[in-house]
C-alpha positions in Angstrom: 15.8 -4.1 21.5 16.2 -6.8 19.1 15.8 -5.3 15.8 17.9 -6.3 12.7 18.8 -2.9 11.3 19.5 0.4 12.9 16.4 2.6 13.7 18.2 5.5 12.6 18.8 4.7 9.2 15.7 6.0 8.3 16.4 8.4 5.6 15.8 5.7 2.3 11.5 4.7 3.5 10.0 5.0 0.2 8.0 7.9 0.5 10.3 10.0 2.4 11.8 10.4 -1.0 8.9 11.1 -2.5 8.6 14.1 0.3 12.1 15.0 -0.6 11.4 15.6 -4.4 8.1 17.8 -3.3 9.8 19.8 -0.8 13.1 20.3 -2.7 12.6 21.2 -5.9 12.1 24.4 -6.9 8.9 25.3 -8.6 7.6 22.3 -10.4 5.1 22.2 -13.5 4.1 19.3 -14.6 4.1 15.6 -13.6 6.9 13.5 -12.2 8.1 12.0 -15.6 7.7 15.5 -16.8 10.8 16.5 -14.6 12.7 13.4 -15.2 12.4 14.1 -18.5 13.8 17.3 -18.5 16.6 17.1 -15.8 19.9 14.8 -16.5 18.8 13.5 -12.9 17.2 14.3 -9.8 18.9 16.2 -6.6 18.0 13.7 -4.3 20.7 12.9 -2.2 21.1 9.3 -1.0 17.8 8.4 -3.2 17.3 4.8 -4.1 14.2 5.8 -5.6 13.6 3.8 -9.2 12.2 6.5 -12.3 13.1 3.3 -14.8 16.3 3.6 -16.7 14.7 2.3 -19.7 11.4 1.0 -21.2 9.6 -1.3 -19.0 10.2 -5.1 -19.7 8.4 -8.4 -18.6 11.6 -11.6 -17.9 8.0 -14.1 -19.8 9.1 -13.5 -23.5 5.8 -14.6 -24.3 4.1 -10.9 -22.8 4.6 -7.3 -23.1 3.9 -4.2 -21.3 2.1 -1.3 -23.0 1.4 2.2 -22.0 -2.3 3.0 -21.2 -1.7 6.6 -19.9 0.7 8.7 -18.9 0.8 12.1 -17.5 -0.3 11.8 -13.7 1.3 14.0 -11.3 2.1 11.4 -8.0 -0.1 8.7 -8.3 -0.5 6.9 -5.5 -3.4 4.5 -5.7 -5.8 3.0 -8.5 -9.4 1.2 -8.4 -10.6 0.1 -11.8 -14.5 0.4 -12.2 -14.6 -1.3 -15.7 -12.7 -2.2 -19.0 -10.3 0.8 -19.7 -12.2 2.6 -16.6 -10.1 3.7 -14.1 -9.8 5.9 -10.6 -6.5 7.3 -9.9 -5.7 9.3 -6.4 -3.1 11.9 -7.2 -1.0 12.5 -3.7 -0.6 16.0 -3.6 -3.0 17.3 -5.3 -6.1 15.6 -3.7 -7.3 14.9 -6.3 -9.5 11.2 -7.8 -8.9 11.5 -11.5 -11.0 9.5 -13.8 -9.6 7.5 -16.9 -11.6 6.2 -19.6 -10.2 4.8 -22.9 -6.7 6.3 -21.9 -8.2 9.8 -21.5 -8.7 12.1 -18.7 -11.8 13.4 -17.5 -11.6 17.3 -17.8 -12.7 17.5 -14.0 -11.9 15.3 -11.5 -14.2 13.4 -9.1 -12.8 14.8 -6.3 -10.3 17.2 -5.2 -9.6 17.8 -1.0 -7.5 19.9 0.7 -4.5 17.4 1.8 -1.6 17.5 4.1 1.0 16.6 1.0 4.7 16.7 2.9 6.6 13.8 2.5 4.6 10.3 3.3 1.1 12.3 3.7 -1.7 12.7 1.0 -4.5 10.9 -1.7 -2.7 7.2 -0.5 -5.6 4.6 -0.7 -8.7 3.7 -2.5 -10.9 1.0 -2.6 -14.0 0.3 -4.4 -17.3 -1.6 -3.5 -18.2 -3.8 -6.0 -22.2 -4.7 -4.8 -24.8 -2.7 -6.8 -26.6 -2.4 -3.3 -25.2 -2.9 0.1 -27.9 -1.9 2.1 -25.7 0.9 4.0 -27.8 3.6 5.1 -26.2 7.2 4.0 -26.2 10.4 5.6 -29.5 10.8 5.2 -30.8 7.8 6.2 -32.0 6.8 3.2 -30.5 3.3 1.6 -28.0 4.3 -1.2 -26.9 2.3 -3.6 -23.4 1.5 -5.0 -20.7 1.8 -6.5 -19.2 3.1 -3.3 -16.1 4.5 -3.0 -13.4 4.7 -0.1 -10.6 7.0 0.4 -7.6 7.3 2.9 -5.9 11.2 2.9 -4.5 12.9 4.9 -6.9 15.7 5.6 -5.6 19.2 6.1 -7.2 22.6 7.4 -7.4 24.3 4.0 -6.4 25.2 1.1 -4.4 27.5 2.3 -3.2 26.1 5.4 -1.6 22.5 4.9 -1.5 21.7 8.7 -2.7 18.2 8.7 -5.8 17.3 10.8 -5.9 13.9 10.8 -5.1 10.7 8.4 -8.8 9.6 7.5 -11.2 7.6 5.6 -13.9 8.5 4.4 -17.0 7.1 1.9 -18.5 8.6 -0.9 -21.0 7.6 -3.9 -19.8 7.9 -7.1 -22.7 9.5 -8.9 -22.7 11.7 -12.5 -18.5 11.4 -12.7 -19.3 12.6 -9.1 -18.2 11.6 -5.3 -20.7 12.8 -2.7 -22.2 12.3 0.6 -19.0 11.8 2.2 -19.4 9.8 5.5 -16.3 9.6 8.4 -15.1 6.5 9.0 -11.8 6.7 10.6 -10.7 9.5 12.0 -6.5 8.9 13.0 -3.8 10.6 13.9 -1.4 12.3 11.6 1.1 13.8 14.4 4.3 14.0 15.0 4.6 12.1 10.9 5.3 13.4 8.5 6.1 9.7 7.8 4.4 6.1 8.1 0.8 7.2 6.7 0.4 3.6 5.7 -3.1 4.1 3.4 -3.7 0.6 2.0 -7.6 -0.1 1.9 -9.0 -3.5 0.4 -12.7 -4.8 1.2 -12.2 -8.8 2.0 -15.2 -11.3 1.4 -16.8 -10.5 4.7 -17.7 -7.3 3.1 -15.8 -5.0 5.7 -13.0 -2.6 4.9 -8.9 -3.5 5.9 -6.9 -0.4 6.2 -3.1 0.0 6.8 -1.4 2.8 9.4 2.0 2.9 10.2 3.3 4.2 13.2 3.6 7.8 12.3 7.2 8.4 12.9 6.7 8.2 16.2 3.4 7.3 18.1 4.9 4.2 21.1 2.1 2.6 22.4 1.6 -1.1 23.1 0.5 -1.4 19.5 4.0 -0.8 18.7 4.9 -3.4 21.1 6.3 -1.0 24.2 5.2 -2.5 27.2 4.9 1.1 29.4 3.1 2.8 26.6 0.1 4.4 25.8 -3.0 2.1 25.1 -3.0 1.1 21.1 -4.4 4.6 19.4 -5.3 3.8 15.7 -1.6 3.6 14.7 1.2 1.0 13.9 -1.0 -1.8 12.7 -3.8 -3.3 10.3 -7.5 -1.8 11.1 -11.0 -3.9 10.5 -13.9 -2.0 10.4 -17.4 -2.3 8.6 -18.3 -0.2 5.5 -20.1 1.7 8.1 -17.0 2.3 10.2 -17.9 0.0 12.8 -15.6 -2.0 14.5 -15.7 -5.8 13.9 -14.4 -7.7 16.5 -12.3 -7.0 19.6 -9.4 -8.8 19.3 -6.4 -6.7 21.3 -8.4 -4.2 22.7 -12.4 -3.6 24.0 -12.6 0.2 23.5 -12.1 2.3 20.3 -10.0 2.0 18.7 -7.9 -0.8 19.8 -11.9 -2.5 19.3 -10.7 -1.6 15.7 -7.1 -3.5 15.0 -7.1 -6.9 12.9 -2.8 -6.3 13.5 -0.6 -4.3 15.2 3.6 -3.8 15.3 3.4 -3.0 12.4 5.7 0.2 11.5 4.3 0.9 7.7 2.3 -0.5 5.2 1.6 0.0 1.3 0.0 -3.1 0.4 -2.3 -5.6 1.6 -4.6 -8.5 -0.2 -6.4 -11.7 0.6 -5.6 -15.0 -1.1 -8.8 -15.6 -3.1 -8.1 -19.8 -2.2 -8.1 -19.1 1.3 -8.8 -16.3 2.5 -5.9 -15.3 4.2 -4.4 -11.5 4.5 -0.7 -10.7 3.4 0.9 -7.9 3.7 4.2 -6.2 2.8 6.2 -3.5 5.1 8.7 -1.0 5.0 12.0 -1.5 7.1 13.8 1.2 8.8 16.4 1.3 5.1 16.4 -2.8 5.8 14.8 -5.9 6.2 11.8 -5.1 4.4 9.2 -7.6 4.6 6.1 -9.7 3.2 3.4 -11.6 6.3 1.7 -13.2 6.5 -1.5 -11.9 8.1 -4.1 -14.0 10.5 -6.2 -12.1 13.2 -4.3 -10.5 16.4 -1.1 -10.9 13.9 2.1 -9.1 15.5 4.7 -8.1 13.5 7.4 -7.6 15.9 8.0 -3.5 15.9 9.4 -1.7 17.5 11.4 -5.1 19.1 12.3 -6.7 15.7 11.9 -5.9 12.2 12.9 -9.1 9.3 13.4 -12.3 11.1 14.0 -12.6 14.9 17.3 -13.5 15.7 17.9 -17.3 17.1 18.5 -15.7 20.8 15.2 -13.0 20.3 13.2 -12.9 23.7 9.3 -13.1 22.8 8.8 -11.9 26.1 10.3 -8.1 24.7 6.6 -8.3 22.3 3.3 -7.0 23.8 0.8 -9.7 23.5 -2.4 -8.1 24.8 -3.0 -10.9 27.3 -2.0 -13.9 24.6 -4.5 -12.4 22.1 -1.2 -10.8 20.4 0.7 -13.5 18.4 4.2 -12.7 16.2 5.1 -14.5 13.5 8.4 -14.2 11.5 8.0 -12.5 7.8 7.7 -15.0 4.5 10.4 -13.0 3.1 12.8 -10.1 4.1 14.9 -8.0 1.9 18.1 -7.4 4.0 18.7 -4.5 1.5 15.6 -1.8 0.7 13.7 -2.3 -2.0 10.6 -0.3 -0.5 8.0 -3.1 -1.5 4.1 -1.5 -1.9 1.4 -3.4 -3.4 0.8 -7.2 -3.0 -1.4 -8.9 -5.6 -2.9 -12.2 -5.7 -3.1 -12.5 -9.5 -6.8 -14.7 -10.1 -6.9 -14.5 -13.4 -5.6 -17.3 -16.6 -4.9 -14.3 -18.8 -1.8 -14.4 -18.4 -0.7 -18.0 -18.5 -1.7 -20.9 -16.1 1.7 -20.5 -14.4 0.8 -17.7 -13.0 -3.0 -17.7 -11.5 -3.2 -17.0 -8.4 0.2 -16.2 -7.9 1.2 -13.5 -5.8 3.0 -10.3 -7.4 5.0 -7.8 -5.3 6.3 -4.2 -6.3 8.6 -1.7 -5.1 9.6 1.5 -5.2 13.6 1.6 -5.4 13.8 -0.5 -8.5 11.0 -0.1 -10.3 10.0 -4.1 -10.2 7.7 -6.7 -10.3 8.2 -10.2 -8.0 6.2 -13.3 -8.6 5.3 -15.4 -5.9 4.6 -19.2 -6.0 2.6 -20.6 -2.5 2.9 -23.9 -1.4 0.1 -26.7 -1.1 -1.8 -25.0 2.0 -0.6 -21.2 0.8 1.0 -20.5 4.1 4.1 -20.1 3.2 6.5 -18.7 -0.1 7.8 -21.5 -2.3 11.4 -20.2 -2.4 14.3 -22.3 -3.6 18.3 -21.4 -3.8 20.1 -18.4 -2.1 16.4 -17.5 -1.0 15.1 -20.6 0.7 15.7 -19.5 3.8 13.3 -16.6 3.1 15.8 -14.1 3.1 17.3 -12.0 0.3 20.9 -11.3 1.4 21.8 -9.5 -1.5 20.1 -7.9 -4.7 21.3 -10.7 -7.0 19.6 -13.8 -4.8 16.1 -12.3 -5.9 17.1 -12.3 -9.7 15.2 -15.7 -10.3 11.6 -14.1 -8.5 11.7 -10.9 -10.8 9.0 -10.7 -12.7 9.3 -7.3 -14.1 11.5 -4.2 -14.3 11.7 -1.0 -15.0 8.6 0.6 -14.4 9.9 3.0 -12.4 8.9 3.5 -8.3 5.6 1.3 -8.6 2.6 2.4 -6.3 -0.1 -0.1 -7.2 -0.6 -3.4 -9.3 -4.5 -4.3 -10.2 -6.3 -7.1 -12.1 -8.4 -5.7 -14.6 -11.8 -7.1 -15.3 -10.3 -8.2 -18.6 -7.9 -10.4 -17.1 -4.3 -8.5 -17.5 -2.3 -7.0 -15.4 -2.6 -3.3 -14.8 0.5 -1.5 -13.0 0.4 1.8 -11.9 4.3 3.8 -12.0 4.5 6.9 -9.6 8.1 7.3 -11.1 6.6 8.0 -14.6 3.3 9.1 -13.6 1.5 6.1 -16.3 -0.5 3.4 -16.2 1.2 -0.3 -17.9 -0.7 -3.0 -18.8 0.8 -7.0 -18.9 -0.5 -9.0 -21.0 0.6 -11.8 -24.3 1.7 -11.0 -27.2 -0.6 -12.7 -29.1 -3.8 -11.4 -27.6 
């Protein structure tokens, strides 16, 4: 097995600390910064997880970050609906808060019973932006929008925590509301607790893209082992209508290989399409190394279990599944020899910020709290990288000095674009919401 880093060395995945903290601590009140707050530091042993040493900063002189809320309790995942209107999933809790004007609903939207141990929870939201799609609802009847679409890890009851399955569901938002929930994507959640994945974004075909790691433990072909089960709805990328209807077969005719856009793919927190072409990236968690960003086309392998970061020079292809040459692996953009436990990718399409940056893409992470900014070249296949990290690798925290865009934010979960232009960043290590933007606005 060709794989850069050893598959034991598990114990630094981003979320497994956040599992840690849960389990661990004695009783809790309050939200995450609450406890930093009020401990010297936390007992986690071994964690490289980022709660910000200091206020956050932005490297452009020329902008600032300001605090829109704080007070959260695990936030995992935002959507913004409007100016100064936004949905925040809280992990343990179940719970879809709504912010308006930097306050809190009394109630929120939604509150579920969710398996919460470690990597499982509220982990992905994504909002549908048409006033009327057409989709027919439950009761057959043509709703309209906004539409709203949740990944969680689904448990029993409120009493018992056993998970049943990671899924995604569809609601309506309707009167500070979500209703008519509508199954999706029912997956597995078994052995986990880890590699939930939970990324959701809805590309320009209209049809939702939806992350799943390989759930500490599921080896099928879809995790590239060639005597494995058939691909099960784990370890890669999913494509599916706003229905829940699979696409296009493109490793597999029967549900739900019917269903992958990508496979090898051992976890996921972020995914977004290039607005100038089109094209999916991705970034993924390492095994406590080589964590990467990818390029994403359709059938896209990204090497796991066989390789994780860039193949070695002598790597056998043949060692990959490639569902009949419909498969096709491709060595990460970038790779982080050391963790940084990357989450959300952003293409930033907005001026608001400066020219320089439009349509650049931002990274975050989880261990240090930061912010990376992404140039493209001319065709946007590739990461314009010069010095120590032109060979798209990061050997060592200092090479990535000069693509650090922003720091100390604590463990970062989500970066959006807000409809007024700036950049919105969302910090599960201080349980706030940031917002970029210049000075001088």
């Amino acid at each position: 097995m060709a794989v850069k880093c050893q598959l034991n060395s598990d114990s630094i995945s981003v979320f497994i600390l956040l599992g840690v903290l849960v389990l661990n601590v004695p009783t809790v009140t309050g939200s995450l910064y609450a406890q930093i707050a009020t401990t010297e530091a936390p007992a986690i042993p071994g964690s490289n997880f980022s709660e910000g040493a200091g206020a956050p900063n932005v490297t452009d002189t020329n902008l600032k970050a300001d605090l829109v809320v704080r007070g959260l309790e695990f936030p995992t995942n935002m959507a913004l609906l409007g100016p100064d209107d936004f949905l925040v999933l809280e992990k343990s809790k179940g719970t879809v808060e709504r912010i308006v004007n930097g306050t809190m609903l009394a109630d929120p939207l939604l509150q579920v019973n969710v398996a919460s141990e470690v990597e499982r929870g509220m982990l992905g939201i994504a909002v549908s932006n048409h006033s009327s799609t057409g989709i027919e609802d439950s009761n057959n009847t043509t709703a309209h929008g906004p539409y709203v679409f949740l990944y969680y890890t689904e448990a029993t009851s409120a009493q018992d925590h056993s998970p049943i399955g990671n899924r995604v569901y569809r609601y309506e938002l309707a009167d500070n509301k979500l209703v008519n929930p509508k199954l999706l994507l029912d997956l597995p959640a078994i052995p986990g607790p880890r590699h939930n994945g939970g990324s959701i974004t809805i590309g320009a075909d209209n049809n939702l893209y939806v992350t799943i790691g390989d759930v500490d433990g599921h080896t099928t072909e879809a995790q590239n082992v060639h005597a494995g089960g058939k691909p099960d709805g784990t370890g890669g990328i999913l494509r599916v209508t706003q229905d829940g209807k699979p696409v296009q077969s493109i490793i597999g005719d029967q549900s739900p290989g019917n269903k992958y856009y990508a496979y090898g793919i051992r976890n996921s927190f972020g995914i977004d399409f290039d607005p100038l072409t089109g094209y999916l990236w991705d970034t993924e968690n390492g095994p406590g190394s080589n964590d990467e960003i990818n390029l994403v086309k359709p059938g896209f392998n990204s090497g796991w279990l066989e390789v994780q970061g860039k193949a070695p020079a002598d790597f056998d292809y043949q060692e990959l599944v490639n569902f009949g040459g419909k498969g096709v692996y491709r060595d990460p953009e970038f790779s982080w020899v050391d963790t940084v436990g990357p989450t959300k990718v952003l293409f930033f399409n907005s001026d608001k910020l400066g020219a320089q940056y439009e349509n650049d893409m931002f990274v975050a992470d989880v261990h240090f709290g930061r912010i990376y900014d992404f140039n493209l070249n001319e065709n946007r296949t590739e990461l314009v990288l010069d010095g120590p990290i032109a060979d798209k690798v990061a050997e060592t925290d200092v090479e990535v000095k000069g693509v650090t865009f922003g720091s100390e934010f604590g463990a970062i979960t989500d970066l959006e674009v807000g409809p007024d232009g700036y950049l919105y960043v969302l910090s599960f290590g201080q349980g706030a919401i940031y917002r970029i933007h210049p000075i001088s606005m």
